[in-house]
DSSP file (Angstrom, degrees, kcal/mol; ACC not computed):
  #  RESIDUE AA STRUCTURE BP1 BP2  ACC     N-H-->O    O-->H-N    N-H-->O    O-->H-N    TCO  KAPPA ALPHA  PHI   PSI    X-CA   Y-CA   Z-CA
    1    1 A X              0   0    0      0, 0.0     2,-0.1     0, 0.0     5,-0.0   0.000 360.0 360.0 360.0 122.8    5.8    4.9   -2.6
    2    2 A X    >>  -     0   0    0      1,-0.0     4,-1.1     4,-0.0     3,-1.0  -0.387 360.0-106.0 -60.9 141.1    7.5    3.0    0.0
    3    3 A X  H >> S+     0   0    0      1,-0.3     4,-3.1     2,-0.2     3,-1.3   0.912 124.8  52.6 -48.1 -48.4    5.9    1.9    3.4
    4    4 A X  H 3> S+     0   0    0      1,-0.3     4,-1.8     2,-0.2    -1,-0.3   0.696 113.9  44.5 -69.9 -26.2    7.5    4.1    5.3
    5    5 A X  H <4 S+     0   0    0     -3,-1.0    -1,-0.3     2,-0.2    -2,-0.2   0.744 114.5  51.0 -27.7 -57.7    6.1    7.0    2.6
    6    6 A X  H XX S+     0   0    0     -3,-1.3     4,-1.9    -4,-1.1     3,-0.6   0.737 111.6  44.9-139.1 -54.6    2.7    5.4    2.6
    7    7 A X  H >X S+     0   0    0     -4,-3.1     4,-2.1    -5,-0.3     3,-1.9   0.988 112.2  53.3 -77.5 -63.8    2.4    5.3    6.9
    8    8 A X  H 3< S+     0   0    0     -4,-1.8    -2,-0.2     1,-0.3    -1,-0.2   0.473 113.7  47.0 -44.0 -12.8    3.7    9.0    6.7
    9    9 A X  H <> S+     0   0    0     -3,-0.6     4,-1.1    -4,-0.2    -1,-0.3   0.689 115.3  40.6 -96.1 -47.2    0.5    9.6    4.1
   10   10 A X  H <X S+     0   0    0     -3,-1.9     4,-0.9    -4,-1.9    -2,-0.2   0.898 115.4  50.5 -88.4 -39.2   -2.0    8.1    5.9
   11   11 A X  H  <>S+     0   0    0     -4,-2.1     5,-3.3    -5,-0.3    -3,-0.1   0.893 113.1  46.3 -39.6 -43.3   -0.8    9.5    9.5
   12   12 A X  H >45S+     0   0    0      1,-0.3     3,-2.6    -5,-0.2    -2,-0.2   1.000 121.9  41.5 -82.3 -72.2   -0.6   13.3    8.1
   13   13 A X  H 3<5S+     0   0    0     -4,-1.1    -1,-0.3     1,-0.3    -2,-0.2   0.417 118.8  40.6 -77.0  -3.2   -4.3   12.6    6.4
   14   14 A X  T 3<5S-     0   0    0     -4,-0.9    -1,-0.3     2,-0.2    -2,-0.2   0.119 107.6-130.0-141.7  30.1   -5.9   10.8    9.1
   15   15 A X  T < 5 +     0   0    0     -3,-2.6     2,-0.3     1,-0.1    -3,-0.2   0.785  69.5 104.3  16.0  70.7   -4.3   13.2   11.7
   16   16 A X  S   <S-     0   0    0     -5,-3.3    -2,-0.2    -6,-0.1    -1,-0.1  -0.857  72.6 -52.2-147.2 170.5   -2.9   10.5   14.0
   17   17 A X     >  -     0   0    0     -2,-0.3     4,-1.4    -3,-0.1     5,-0.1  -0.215  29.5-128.4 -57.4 148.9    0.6    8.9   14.7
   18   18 A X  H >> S+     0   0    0      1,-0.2     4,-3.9     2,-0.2     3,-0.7   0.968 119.2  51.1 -65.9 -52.1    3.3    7.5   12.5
   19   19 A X  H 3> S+     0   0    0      1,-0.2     4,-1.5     2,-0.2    -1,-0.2   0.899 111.4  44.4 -56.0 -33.9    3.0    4.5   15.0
   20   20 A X  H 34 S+     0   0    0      2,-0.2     4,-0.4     1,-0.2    -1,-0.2   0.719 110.9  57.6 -92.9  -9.9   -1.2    4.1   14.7
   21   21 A X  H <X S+     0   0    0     -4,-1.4     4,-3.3    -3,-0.7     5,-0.3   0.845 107.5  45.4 -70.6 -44.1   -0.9    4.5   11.1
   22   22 A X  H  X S+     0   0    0     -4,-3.9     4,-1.7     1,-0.3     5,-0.2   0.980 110.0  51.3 -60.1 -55.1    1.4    1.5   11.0
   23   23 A X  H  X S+     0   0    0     -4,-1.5     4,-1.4     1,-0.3    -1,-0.3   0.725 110.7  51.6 -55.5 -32.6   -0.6   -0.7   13.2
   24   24 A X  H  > S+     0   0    0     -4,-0.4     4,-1.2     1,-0.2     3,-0.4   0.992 109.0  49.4 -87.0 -41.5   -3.8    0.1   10.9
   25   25 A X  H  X S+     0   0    0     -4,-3.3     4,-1.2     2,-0.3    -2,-0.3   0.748 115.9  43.1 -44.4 -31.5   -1.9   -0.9    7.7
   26   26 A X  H  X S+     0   0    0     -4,-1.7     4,-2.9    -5,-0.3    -1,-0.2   0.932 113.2  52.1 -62.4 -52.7   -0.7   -4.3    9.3
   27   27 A X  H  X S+     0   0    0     -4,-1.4     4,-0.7    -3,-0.4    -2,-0.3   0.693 112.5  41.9 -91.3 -37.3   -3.9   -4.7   10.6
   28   28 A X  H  X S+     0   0    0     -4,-1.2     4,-1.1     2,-0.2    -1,-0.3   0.692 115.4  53.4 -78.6 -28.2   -5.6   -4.2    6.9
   29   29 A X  H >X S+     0   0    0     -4,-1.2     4,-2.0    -5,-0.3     3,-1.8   0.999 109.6  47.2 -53.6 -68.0   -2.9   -6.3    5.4
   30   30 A X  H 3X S+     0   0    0     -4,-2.9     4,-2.7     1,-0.3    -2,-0.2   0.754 111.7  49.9 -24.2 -52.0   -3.7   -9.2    8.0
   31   31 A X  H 3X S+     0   0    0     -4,-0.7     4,-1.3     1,-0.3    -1,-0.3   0.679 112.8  47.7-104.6 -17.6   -7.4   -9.0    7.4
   32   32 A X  H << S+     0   0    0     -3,-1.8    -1,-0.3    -4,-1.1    -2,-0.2   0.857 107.8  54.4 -87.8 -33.4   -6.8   -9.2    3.6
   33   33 A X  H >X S+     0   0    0     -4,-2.0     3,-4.5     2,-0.2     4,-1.4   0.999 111.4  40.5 -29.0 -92.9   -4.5  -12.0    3.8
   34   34 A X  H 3X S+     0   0    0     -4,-2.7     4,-2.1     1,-0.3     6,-0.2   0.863 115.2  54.9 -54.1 -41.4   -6.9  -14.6    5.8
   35   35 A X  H 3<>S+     0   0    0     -4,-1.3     5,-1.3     2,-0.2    -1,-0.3   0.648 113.9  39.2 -78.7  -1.7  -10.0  -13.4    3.6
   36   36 A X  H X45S+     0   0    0     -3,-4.5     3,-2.1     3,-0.2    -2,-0.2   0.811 115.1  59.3-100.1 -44.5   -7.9  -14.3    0.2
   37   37 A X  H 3<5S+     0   0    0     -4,-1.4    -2,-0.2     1,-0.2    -3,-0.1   0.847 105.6  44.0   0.4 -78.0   -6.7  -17.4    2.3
   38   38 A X  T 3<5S-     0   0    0     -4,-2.1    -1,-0.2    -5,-0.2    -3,-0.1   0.397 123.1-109.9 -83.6   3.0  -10.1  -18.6    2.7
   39   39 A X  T < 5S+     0   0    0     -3,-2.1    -3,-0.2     1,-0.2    13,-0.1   0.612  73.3 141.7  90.2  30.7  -10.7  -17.8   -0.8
   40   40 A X      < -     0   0    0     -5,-1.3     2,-0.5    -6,-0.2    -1,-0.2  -0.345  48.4-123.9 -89.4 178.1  -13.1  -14.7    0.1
   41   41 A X        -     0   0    0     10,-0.1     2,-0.5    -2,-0.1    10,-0.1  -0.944  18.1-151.6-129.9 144.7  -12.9  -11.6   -2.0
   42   42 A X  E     -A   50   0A   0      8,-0.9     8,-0.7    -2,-0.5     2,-0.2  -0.823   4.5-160.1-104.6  94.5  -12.2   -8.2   -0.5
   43   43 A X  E     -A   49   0A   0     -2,-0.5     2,-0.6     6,-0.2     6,-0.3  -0.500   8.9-154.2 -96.5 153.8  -13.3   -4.8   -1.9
   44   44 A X  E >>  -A   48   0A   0      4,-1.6     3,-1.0    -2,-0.2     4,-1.0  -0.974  27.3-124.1-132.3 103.1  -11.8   -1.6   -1.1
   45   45 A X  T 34 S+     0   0    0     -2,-0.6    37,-0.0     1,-0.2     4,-0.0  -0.679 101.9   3.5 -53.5 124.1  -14.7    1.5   -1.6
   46   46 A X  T 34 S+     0   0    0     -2,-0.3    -1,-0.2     1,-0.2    39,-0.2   0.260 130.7  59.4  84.7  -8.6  -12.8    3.6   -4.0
   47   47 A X  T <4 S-     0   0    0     -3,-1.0    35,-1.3     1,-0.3     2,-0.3   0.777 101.2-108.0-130.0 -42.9   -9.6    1.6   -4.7
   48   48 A X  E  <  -AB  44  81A   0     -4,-1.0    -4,-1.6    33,-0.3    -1,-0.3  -0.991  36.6 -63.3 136.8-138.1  -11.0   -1.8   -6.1
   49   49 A X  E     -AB  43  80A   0     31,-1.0    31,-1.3    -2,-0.3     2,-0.4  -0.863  29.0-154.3-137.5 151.2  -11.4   -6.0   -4.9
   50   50 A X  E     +AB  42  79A   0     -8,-0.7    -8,-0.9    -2,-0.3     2,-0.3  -0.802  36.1 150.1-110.7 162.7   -8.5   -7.9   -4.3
   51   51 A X  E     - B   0  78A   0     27,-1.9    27,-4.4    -2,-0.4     2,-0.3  -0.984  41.0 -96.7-178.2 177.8   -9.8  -12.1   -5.0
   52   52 A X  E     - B   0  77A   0     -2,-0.3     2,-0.2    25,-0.2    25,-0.2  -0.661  26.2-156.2-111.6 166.1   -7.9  -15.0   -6.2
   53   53 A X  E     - B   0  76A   0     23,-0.7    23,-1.3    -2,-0.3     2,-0.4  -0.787  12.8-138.8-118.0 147.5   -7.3  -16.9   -9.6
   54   54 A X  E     - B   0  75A   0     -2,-0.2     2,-0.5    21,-0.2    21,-0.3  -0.984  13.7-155.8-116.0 141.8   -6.5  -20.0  -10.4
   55   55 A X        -     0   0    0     19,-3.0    19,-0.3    -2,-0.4     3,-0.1  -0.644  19.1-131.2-118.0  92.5   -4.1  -20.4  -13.1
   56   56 A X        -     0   0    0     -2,-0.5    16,-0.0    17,-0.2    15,-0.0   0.422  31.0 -88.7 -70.2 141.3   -4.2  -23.5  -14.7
   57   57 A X        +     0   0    0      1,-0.1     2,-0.3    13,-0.0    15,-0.2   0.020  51.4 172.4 -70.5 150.4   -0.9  -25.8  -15.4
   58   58 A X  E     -C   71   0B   0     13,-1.9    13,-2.8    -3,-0.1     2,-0.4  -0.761  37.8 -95.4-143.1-169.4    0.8  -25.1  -18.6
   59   59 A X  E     -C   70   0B   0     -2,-0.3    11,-0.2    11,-0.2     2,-0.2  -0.923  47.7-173.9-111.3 144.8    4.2  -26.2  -20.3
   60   60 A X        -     0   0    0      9,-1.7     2,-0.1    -2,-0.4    11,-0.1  -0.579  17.7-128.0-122.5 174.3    7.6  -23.6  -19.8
   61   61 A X        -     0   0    0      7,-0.2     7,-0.2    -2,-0.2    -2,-0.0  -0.892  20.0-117.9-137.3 105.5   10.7  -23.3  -20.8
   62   62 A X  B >>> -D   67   0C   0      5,-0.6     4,-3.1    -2,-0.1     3,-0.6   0.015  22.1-147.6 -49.9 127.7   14.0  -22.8  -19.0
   63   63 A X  T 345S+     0   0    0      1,-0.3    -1,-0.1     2,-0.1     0, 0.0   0.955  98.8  39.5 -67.6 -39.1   15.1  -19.2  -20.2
   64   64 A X  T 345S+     0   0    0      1,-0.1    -1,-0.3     2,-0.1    -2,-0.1   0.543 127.4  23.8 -77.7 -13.6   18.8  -20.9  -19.8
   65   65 A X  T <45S-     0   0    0     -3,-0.6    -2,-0.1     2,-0.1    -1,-0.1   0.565  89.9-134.6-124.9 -45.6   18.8  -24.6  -21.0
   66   66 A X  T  <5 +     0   0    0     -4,-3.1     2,-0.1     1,-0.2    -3,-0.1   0.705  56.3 147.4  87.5  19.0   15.7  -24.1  -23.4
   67   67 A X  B   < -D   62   0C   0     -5,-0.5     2,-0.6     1,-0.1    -5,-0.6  -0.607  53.8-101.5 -88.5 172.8   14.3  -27.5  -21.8
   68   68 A X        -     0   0    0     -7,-0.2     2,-0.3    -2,-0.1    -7,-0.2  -0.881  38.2-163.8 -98.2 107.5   10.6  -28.0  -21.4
   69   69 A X        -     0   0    0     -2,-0.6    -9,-1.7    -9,-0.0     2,-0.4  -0.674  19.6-129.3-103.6 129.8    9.4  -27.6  -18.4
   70   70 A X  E     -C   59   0B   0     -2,-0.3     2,-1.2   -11,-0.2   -11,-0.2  -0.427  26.7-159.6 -73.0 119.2    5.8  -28.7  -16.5
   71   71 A X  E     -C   58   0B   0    -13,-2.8   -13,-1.9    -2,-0.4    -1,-0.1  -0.838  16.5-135.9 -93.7 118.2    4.2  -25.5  -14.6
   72   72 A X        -     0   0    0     -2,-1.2   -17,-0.1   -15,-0.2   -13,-0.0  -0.257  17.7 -97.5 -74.8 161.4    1.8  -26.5  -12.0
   73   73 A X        +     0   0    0    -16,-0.1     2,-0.2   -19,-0.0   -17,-0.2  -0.470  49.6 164.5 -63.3 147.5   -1.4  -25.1  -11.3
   74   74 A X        -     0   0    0    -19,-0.3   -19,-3.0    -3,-0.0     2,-0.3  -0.932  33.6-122.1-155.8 163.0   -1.4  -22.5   -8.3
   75   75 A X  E     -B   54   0A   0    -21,-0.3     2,-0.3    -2,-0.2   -21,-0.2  -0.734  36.0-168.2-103.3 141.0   -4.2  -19.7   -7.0
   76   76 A X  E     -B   53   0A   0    -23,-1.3   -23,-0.7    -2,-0.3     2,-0.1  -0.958  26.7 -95.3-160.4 145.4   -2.9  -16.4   -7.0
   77   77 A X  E     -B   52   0A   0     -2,-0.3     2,-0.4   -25,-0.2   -25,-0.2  -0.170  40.4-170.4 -67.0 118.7   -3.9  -13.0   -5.6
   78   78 A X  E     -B   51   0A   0    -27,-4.4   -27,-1.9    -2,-0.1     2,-0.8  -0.764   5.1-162.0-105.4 128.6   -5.7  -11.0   -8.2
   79   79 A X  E     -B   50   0A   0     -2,-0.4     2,-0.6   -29,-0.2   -29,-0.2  -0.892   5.9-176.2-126.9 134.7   -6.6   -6.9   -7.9
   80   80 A X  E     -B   49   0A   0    -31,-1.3   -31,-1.0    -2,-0.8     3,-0.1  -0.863  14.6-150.4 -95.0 107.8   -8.9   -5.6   -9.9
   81   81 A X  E     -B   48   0A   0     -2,-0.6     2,-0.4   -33,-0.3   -33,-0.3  -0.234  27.8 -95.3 -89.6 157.9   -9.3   -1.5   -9.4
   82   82 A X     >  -     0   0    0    -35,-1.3     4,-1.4     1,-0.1     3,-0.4  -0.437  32.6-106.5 -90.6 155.2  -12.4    0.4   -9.9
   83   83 A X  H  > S+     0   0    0     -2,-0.4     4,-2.0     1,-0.3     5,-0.2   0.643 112.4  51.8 -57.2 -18.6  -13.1    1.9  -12.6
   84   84 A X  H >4 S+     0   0    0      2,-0.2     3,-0.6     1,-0.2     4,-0.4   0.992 117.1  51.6 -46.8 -58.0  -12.5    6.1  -11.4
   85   85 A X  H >> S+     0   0    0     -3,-0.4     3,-4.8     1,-0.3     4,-1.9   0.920 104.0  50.8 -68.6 -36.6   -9.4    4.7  -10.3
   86   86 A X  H >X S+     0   0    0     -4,-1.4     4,-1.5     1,-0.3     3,-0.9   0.872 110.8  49.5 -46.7 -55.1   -8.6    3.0  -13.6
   87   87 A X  H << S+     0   0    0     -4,-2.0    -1,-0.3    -3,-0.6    -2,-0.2   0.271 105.1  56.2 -73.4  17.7   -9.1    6.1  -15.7
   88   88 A X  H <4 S+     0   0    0     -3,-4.8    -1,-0.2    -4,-0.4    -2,-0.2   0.513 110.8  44.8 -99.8  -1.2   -7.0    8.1  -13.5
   89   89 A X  H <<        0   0    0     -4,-1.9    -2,-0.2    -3,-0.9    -3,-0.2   0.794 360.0 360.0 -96.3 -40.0   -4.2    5.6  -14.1
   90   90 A X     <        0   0    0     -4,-1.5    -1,-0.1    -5,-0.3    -3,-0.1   0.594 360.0 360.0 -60.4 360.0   -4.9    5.5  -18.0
């Protein structure tokens, strides 16, 4: 689904404007951003938690040269869904 799919989805369900649909999807994007920022975790009723990782430095390999390469450690945004949703995806 594409945004512009996804604001046309929430508008039509939440009987409102294409334009107040966007502004609340920005506006839940925004709010999920600074709370994974500050390292907070976010839960979604029905959909699942977004939170962060950290993933610890490891050794690569350049797919083209085949050298050995150092990966650094970095935090990265993790979502976990809940579980209805998970068996309706299995």
């Amino acid at each position: 689904m594409k945004k512009s799919e996804l604001i046309a989805a929430i508008a039509k369900a939440g009987q409102t404007s294409n334009a107040d649909a966007e502004r609340s999807l920005i506006v839940l994007a925004d709010v999920v951003r600074t709370a994974l920022e500050s390292g907070q975790k976010v839960t979604l009723p029905e959909i699942g938690t977004f939170s962060t990782k950290e993933r610890k430095a490891r050794k690569g390999r350049n797919p083209r040269t085949g050298e050995a390469i150092d990966v650094p450690a970095k935090t990265v945004a993790h979502f976990k869904p809940t579980p209805s949703l998970a068996d309706l995806i299995a």
